[in-house]
C-alpha positions as MATLAB code, in Angstrom:
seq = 'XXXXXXXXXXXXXXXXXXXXXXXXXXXXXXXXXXXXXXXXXXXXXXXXXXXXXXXXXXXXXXXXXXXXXXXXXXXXXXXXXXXXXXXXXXXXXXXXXXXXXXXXXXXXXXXXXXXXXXXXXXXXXXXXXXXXXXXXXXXXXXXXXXXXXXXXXXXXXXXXXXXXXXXXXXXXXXXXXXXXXXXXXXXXXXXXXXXXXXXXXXXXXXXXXXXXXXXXXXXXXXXXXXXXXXXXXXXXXXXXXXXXXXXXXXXXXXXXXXXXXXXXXXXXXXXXXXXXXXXXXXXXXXXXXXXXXXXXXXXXXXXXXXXXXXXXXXXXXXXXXXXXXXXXXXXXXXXXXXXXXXXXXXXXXXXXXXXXXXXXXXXXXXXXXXXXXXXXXXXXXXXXXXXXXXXXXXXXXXXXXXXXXXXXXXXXXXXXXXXXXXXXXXXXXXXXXXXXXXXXXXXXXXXXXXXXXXXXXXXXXXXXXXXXXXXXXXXXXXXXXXXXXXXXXXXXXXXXXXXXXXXXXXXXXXXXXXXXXXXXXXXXXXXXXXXXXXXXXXXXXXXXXXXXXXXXXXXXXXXXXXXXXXXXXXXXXXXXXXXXXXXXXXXXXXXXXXXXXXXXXXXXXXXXXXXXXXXXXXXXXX';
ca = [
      27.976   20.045   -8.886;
      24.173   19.989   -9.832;
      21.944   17.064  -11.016;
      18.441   18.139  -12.118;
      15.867   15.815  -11.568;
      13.153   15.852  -13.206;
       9.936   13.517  -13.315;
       9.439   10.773  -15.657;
       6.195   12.204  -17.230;
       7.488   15.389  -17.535;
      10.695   14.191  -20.519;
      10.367   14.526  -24.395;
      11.770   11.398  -25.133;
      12.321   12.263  -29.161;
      15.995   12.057  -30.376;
      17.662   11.381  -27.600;
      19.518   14.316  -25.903;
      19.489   15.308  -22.845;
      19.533   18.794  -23.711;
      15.915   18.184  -25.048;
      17.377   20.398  -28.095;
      15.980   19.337  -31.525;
      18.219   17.396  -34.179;
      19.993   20.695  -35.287;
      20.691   21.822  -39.037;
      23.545   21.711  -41.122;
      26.461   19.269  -40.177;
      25.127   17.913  -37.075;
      21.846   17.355  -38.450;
      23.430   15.454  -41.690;
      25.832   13.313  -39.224;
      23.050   12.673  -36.979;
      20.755   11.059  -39.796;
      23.914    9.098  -40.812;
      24.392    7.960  -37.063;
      24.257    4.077  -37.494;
      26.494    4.566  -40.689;
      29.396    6.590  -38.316;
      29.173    3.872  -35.839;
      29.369    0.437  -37.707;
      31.989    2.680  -39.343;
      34.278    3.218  -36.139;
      33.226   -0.234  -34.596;
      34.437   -2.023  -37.374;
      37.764    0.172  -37.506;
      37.903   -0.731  -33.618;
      37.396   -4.225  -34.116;
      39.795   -4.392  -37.058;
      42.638   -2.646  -35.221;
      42.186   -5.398  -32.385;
      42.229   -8.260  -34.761;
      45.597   -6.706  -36.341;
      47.252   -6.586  -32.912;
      46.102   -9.913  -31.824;
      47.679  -11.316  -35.364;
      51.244   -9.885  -34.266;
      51.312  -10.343  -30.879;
      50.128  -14.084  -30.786;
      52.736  -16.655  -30.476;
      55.023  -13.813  -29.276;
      56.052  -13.117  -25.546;
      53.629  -10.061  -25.222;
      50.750  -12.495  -24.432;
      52.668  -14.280  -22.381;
      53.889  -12.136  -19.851;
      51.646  -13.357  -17.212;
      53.929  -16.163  -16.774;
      56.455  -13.651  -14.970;
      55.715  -14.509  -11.446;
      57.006  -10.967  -10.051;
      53.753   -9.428  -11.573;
      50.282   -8.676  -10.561;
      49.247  -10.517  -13.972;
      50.649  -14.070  -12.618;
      49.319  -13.386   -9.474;
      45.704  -13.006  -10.653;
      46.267  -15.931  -13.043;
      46.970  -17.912   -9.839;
      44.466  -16.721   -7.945;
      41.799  -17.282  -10.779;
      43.163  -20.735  -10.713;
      42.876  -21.869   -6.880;
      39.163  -20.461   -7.321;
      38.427  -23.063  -10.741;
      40.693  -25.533   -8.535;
      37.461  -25.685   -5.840;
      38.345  -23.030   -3.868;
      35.245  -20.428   -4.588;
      35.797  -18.250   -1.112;
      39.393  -17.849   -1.629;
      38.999  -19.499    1.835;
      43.587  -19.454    2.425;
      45.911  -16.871    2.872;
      46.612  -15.948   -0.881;
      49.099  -12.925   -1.011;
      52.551  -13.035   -3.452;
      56.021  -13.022   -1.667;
      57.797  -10.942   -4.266;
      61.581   -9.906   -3.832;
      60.856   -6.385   -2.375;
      58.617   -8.157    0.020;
      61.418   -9.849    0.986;
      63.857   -7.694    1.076;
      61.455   -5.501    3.637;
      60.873   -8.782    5.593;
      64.719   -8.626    5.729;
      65.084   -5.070    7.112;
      62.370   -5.715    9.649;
      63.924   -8.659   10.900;
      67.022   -7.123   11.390;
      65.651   -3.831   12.971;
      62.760   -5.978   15.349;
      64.782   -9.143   16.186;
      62.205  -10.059   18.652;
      59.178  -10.087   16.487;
      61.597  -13.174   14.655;
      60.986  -15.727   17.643;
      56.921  -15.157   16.362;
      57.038  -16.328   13.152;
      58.568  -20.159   12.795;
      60.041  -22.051    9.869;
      62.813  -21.357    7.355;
      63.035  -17.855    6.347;
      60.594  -17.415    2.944;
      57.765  -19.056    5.303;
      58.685  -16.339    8.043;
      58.364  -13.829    5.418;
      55.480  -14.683    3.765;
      53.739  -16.083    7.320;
      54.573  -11.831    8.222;
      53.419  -10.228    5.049;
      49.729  -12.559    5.722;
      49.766  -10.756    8.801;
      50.329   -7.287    7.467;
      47.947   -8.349    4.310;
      45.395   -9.209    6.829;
      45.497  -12.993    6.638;
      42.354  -14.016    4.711;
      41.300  -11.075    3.168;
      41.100  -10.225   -0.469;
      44.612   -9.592   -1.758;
      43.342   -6.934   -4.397;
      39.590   -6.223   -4.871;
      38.111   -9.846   -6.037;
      36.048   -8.943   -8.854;
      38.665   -8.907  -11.644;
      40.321  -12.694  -10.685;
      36.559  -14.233  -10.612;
      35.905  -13.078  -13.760;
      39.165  -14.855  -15.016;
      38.089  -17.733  -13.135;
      35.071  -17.725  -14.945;
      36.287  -17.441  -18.272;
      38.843  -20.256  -17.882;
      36.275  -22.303  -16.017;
      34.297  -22.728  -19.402;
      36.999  -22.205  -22.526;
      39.728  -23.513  -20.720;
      43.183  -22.012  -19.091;
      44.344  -19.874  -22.107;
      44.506  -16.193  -21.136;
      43.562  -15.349  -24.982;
      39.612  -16.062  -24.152;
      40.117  -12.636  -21.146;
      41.989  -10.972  -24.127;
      38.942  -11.279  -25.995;
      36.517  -10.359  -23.767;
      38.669   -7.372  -23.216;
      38.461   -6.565  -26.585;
      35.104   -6.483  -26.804;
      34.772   -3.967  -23.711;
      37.053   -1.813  -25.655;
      35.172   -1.582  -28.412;
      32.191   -0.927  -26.348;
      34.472    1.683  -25.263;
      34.657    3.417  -27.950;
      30.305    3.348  -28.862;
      30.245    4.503  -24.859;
      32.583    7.790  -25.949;
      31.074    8.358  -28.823;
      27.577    8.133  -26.471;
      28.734    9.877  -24.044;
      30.207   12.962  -26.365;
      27.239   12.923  -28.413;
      24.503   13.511  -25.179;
      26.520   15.908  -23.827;
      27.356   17.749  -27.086;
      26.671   17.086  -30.415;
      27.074   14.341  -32.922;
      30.476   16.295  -34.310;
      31.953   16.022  -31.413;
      30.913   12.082  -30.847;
      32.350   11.293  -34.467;
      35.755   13.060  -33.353;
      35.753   11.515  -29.503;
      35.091    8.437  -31.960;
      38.273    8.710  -34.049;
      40.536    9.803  -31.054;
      39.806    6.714  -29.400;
      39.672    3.888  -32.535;
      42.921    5.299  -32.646;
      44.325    5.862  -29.102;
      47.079    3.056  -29.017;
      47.471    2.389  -25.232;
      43.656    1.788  -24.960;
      44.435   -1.268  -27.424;
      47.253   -2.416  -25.440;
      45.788   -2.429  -22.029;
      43.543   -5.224  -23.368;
      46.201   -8.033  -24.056;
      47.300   -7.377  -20.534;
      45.853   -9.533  -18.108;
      45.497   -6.690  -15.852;
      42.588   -4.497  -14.882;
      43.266   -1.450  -16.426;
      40.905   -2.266  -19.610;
      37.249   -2.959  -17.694;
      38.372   -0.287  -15.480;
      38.274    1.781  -18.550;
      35.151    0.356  -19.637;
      33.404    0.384  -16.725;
      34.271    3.683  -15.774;
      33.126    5.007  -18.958;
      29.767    2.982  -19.140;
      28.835    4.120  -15.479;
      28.837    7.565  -17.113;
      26.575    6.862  -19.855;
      24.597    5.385  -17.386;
      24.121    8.148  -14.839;
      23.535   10.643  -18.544;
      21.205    8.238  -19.313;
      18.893    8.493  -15.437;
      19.767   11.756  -14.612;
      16.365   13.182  -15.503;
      14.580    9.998  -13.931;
      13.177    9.541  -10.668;
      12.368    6.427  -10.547;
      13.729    4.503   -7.475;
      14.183    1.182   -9.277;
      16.623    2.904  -12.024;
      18.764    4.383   -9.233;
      19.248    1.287   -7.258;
      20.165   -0.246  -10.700;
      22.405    2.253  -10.795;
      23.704    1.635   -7.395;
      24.097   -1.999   -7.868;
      26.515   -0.612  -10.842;
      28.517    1.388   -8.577;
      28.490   -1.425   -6.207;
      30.106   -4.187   -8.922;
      32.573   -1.400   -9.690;
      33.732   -1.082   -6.713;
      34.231   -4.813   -5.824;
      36.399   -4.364   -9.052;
      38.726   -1.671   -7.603;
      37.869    0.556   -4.406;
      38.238    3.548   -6.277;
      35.106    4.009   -7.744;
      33.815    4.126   -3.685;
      35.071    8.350   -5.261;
      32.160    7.797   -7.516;
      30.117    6.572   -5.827;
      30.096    9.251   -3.113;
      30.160   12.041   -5.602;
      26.878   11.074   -7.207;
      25.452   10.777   -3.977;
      26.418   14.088   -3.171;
      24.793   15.191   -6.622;
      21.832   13.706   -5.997;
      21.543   15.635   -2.523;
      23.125   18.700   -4.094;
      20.122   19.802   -6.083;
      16.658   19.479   -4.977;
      13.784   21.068   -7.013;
      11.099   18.729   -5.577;
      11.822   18.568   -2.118;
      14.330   16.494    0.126;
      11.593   13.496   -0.430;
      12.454   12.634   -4.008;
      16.251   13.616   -2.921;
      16.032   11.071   -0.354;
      13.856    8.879   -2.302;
      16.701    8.703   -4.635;
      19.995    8.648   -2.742;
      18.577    5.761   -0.796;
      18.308    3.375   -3.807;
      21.200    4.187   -4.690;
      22.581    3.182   -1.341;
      20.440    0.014   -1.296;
      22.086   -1.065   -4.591;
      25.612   -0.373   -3.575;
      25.374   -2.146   -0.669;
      23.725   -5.145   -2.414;
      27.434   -6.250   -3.943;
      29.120   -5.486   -0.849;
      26.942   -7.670    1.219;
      28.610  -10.241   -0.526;
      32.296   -9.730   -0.053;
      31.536   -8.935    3.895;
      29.620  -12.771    4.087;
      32.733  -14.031    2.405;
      34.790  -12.418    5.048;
      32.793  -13.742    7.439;
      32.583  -17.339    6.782;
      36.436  -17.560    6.556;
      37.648  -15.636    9.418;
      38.762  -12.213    7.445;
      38.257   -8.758    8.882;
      34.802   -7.984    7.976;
      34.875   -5.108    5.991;
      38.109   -5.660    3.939;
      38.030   -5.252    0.531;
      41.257   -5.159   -0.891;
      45.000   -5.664    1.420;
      46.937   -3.658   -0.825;
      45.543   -0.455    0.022;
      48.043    0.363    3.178;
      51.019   -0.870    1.569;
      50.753    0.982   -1.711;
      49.885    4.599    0.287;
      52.690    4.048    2.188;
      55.627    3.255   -0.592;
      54.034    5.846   -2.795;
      53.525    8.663   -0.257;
      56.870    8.287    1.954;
      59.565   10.837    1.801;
      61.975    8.996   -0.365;
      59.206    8.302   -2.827;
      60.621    9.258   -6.434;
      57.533   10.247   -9.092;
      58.530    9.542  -12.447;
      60.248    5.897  -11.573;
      56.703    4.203  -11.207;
      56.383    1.507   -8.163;
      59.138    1.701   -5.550;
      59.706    1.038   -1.931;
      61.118    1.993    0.373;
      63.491   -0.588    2.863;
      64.142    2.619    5.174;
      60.432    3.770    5.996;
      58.612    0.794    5.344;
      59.571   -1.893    8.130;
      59.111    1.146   11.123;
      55.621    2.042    9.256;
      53.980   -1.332    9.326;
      55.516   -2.124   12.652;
      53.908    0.479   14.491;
      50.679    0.830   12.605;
      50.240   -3.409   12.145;
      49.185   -2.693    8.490;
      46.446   -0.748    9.731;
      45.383    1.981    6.895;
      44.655    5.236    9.028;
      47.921    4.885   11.409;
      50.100    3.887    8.301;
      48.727    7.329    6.527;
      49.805    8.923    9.870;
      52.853    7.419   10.011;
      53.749    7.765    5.928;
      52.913   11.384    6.604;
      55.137   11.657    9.454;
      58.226   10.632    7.212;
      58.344   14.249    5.742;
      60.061   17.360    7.032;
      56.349   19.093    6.840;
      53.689   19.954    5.152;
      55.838   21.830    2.192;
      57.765   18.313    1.867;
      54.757   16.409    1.427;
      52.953   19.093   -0.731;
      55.776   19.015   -3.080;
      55.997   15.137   -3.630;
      52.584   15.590   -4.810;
      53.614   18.333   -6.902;
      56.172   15.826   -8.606;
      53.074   13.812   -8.955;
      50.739   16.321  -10.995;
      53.703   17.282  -13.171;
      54.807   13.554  -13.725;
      51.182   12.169  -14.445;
      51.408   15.253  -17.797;
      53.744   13.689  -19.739;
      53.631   11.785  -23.022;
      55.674    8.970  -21.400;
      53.685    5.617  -20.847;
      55.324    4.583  -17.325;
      55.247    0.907  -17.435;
      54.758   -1.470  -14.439;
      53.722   -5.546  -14.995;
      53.654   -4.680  -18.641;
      55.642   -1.924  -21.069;
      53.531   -0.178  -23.686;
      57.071    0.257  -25.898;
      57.714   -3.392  -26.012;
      54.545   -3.962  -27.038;
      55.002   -1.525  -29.940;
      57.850   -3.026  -31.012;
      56.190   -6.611  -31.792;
      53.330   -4.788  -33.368;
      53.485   -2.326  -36.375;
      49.304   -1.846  -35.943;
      50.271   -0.235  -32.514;
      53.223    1.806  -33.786;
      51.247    2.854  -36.577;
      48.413    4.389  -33.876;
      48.589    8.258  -34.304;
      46.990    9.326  -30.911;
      48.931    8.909  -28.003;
      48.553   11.268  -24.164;
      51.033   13.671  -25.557;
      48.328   14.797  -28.299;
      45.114   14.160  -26.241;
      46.253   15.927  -22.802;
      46.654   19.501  -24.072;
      43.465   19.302  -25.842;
      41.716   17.782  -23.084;
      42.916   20.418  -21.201;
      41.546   23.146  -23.472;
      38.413   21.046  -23.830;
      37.918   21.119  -20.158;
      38.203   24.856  -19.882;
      35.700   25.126  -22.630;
      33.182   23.191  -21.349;
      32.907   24.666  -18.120;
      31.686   27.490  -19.706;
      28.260   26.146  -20.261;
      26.254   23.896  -18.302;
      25.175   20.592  -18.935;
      25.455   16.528  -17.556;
      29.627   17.365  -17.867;
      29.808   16.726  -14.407;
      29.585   13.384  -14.337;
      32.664   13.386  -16.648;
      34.257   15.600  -14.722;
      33.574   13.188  -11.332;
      35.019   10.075  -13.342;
      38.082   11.956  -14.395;
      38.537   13.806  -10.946;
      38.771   10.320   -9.126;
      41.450    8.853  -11.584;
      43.350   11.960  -10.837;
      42.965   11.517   -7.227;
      43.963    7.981   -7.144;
      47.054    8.652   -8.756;
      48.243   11.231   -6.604;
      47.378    9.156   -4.081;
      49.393    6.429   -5.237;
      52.181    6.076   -8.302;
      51.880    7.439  -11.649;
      51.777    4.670  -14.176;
      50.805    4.108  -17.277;
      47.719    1.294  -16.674;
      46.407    3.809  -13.714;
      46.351    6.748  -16.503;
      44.976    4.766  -19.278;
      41.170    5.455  -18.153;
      41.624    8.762  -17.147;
      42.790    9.286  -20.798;
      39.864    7.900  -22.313;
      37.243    9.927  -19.581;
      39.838   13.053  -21.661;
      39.075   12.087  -25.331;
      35.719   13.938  -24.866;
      36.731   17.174  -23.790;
      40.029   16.521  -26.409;
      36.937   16.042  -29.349;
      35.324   19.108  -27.953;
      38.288   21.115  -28.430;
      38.977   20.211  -31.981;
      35.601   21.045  -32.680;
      35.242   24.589  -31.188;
      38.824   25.082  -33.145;
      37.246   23.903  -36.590;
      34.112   26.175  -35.641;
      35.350   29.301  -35.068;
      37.976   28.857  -37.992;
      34.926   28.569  -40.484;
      33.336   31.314  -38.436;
      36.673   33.175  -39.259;
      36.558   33.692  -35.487;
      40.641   33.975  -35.747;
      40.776   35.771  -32.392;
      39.701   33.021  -30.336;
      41.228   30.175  -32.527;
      44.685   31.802  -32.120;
      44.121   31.974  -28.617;
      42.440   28.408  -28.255;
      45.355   26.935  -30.409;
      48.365   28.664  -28.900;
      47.203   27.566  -25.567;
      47.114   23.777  -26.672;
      50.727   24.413  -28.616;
      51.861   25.861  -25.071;
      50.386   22.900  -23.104;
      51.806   20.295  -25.777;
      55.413   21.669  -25.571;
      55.021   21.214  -21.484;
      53.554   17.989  -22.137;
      56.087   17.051  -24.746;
      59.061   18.004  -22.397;
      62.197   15.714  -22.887;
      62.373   12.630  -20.030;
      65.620   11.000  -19.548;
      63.495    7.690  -20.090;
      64.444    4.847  -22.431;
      61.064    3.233  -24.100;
      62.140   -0.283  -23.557;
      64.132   -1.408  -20.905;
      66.789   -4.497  -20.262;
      63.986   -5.823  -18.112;
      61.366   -5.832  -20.955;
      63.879   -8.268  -22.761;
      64.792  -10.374  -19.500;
      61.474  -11.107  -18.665;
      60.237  -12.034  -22.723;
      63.595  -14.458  -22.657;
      62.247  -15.704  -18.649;
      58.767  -16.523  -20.239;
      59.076  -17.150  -23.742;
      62.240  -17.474  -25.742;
      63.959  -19.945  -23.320;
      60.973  -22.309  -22.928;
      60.150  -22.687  -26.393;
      64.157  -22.940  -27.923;
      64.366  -25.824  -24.531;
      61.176  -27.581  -26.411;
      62.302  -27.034  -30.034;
      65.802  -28.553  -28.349;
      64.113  -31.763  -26.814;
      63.185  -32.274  -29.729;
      66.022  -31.624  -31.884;
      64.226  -29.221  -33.938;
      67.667  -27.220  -34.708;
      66.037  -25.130  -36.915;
      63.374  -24.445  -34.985;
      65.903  -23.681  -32.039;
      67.470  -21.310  -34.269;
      64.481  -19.660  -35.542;
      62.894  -18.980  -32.081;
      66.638  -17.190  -31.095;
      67.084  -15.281  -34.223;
      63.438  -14.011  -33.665;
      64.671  -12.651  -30.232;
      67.915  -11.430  -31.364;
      65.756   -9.139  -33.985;
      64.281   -6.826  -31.150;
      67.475   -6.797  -28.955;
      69.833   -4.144  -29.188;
      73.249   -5.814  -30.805;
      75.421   -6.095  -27.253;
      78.194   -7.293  -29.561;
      78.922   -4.063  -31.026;
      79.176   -2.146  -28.146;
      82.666   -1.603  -26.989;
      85.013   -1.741  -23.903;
      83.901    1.530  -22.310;
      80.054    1.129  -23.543;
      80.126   -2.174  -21.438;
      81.724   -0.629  -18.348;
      79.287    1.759  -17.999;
      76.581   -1.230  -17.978;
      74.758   -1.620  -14.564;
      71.977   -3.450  -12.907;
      69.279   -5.067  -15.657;
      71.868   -3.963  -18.427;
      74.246   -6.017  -17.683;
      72.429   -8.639  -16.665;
      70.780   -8.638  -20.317;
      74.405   -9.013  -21.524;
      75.264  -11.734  -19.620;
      72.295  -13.457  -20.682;
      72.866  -12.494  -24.843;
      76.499  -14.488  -24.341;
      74.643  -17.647  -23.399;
      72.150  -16.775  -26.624;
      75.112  -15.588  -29.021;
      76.278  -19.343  -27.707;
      73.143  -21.027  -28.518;
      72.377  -19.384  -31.626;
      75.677  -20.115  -32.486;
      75.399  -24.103  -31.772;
      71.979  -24.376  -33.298;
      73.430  -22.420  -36.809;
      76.183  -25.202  -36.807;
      73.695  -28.320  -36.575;
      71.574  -26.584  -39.418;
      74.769  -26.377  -41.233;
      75.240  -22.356  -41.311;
      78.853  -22.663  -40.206;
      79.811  -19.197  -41.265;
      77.465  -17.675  -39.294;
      78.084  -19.877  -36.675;
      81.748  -18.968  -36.436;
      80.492  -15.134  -36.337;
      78.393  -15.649  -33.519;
      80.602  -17.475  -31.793;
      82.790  -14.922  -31.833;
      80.593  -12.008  -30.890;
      79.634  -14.372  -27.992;
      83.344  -14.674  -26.825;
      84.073  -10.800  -27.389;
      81.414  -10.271  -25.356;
      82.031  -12.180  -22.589;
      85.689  -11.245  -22.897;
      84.484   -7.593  -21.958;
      82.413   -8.062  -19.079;
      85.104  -10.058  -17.102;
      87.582   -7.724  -17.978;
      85.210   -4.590  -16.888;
      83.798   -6.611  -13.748;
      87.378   -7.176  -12.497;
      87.890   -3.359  -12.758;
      85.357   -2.304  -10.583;
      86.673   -4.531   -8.113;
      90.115   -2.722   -8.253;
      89.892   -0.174   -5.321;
      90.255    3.193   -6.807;
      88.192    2.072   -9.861;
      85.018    1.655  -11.183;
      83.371    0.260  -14.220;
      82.054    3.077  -15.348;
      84.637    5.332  -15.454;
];
């Protein structure tokens, strides 16, 4: 990994490129004099695409997810209201009880009786009064950055998570001018207008943005520290590093993974040192300076209200341990673990160094361990979008602009993989690229595979993606077949493995569940209130329209219904009901009647299929 540094004086400023390479002939030349065309162009598209998805997805439940409380989205949405409440140092205990907490409060209870006499009140304020202690009491829950900024938004438009959907927006279509930036310094204006159209149309990248979740200024910010180290490597001045330190810094208050970053371009700036270890010095120490300036802040906070100094986010144990313990399972996103979990914390006191000892200590050896991150790499290259808080799926199906989206991981991983191989070959500011996607990959196999932790490292891979589509197109008009039949039956190889069929269904029982939790029964309650029947019947027939017809399965389909499944068809006989009463006060008795009846067949089914399993000897699903 080598930065050159060279002085100020010494750079051609000219067209920009850090190559110092004049505007070249032919295609690249004609695209580069048509640069502000290509970009208002793909901006516009970008902004366009947003506006369409926005259009379909308001007034529906996707937007409103946040209002699930066993999510990380209605956790920040609380948290960014206690701080507009008054409470600007998060200056309390503020961590969710969710039901796996619980249920590991449970287990720990039971297996350390003792540690029960510690902890008094009824038993959620035991639990939660234990989890503070684990969490660390006062400290951050997750790094604060992200809930501030939601504070701050709400503070001055007012509590509607649209305005952070918005602003979210916008950073993605910064996004794409930053990879179309970024493509065009280190390559060529071909392969910016390509990284351009890859992401304009990369659907998840969309989607992460109507999430109130981090995983779209992660993206952002990820990609614009890039452009910003392209943009200084060749400068020496110390007040453009510290800048670019006080960057790093910000980043990491918004997730501590870009601390990776951070200590890989200090390491780059040490690596390489044509003008002595003064100006090497010179510059790793501003960059220092201005990484510490953010952090300054957070260990004040901690200070002033009594939380270990230097803790920046509590989550950090917990989430190595459930995703690095033996019975970990890659490929079913977050899980925990009831049997590991209660010894773990108990001996280590939610300590992060003995918890990695004792996580560790959960395998058989080093093979065990080496394979669960095997199960990792092989999970994370897949075309599957792993949900957690939020399902990319069910978000498809309320919008036809994000169905109609033709890039998706499946397409882009193969060629980024290619691309990748290809640009190694030369040398160049790729590093920096290469550091941004390396510490994505690294937090993932360091924690779970899931679909809003891969989203940026998918859009740090549209470059190298663009670069092989280019170097395919360029040695087919060089009728270069040779290395275009090898370069393209590598990425059909890679695509196949990529492509490989998962036992996965796209949207799940929950999905539905949770839109009915936050959406459909609230506003059919109102609508009934007010005895808007036709309203009541519209909002449930609009439900009914994405929700796989439960009526029409039969006896043995619903005995082999388990867990969230057949909780979803519980919950569609008291809808069939509803829809049914609301169709008769309109005056649709017909269709009344029908639904009526598909309510009582259904219901008919599940008792008689429950009451089997209980038969010893028997089971539902057989």
């Amino acid at each position: 990994m080598v930065v050159i540094i060279v002085p100020e004086r010494s750079i051609s400023l000219g067209r920009p490129s850090l190559s110092g390479r004049p505007v070249p002939k032919g295609l690249d030349g004609w695209l580069a004099r048509r640069r502000p065309l290509i970009l208002a162009v793909l901006l516009t598209a970008a902004c366009l695409l947003r506006l369409g998805v926005f259009v379909e997805l308001n007034g529906g439940p996707c937007l409103g997810m946040d209002r699930f409380e066993l999510t990380d989205m209605h956790f920040f949405r609380q948290w960014a209201r206690a701080i507009t409440a008054g409470d600007w140092l998060t200056d309390r205990s503020l961590h969710p009880l969710h039901e796996w907490h619980r249920q590991i409060a449970a287990a720990y209870f039971a297996g350390y009786p003792e540690a029960r006499a510690n902890f008094p009140g009824d038993d959620r304020a035991v639990e939660q009064a234990l989890w503070n202690r684990w969490y660390g009491g006062k400290g951050f829950h997750q790094e604060p950055l992200y809930p501030y900024l939601i504070a701050l938004t709400t503070g001055l438009l007012g509590d509607d998570v649209r305005w952070v959907f918005l602003w979210q927006s916008l950073l993605g279509i910064g996004g794409v001018f930053l990879l179309f930036e970024i493509s065009r310094r280190l390559w060529s204006d071909r392969v910016a207008l390509v990284a351009g159209v890859l992401a304009v149309g990369y659907g998840p990248l969309i989607f992460s943005e109507f999430t109130l979740l981090r995983t779209a200024i992660i993206t952002w910010t990820g990609l614009f520290l890039v452009w910003l180290l392209l943009a200084n490597q060749n400068r020496t001045s110390p007040g453009r590093w510290f800048g670019v330190g006080a960057a790093l810094g910000l980043a990491v208050l918004l997730k501590s993974i870009f601390l990776l970053l951070a200590l890989g371009v200090l390491a780059a700036t040490l690596s390489h040192r044509p003008f002595g270890w003064r100006t090497a010095l010179r510059t790793a120490a501003a960059v220092l300076l201005g990484l510490g300036l953010p952090l300054l802040g957070v260990v004040a906070r901690n200070l002033a209200v009594g939380a270990p100094i230097g803790q920046l986010s509590a989550v950090n144990t917990i989430t190595f341990v459930e995703a690095n313990v033996a019975s970990h399972r890659p490929g079913e996103g977050f899980t925990f673990s009831v049997a590991h979990t209660p010894t773990i914390l108990h001996r280590s006191g939610g300590r992060f160094l003995p918890a990695v000892a004792e996580t560790l200590a959960t395998h058989d050896g080093p093979i065990s361990y080496l394979r669960l991150l095997a199960s990792k790499w092989l999970t994370l290259w897949t075309w599957f979008e792993y949900p957690n808080n939020c399902n990319f799926y069910y978000f498809q199906l309320h919008s036809s602009v994000l169905r109609g989206l033709p890039v998706s991981f499946g397409l882009l991983a193969p060629l980024a993989l290619a691309g990748i191989f290809l640009a190694a070959r030369k040398n160049g500011g790729r590093h920096w690229l290469y550091l941004l996607a390396g510490m994505h990959l690294l937090g993932m196999m360091a924690t779970y595979v899931i679909a809003r932790f891969r989203i940026p490292l998918a859009a740090a891979l549209i470059p190298f993606a663009a670069l092989a589509l280019v170097q395919l197109a360029r040695w087919l008009a060089a009728c270069r077949f040779r290395p275009a039949l090898i370069l393209l039956l590598a990425v059909i190889l890679m695509g196949a493995w990529v492509y490989r069929p998962l036992n996965k269904p796209l949207i799940r029982p929950g999905d539905h569940l949770v839109a009915y939790a936050v959406h459909t029964i609230p506003r059919y309650e109102a609508a009934q209130a007010r005895a808007d029947w036709a309203a009541c019947a519209r909002i449930l027939a609009e439900s009914l329209s994405g929700v796989p017809d439960h009526s029409a399965l039969d006896r043995a389909a619903v005995a082999r219904l388990t867990g969230d499944e057949r909780r979803l068809a519980r919950l569609l006989v008291q809808v069939y009901g509803l829809y049914a009463g609301a169709l008769y006060r309109i005056g649709e008795t017909r269709a009344a009647v029908q639904w009526r009846e598909r309510a009582e067949e259904l219901r008919r089914r599940l008792e008689e299929t429950e009451k089997e399993s209980l038969v010893p000897g028997r089971s539902g699903g057989s």
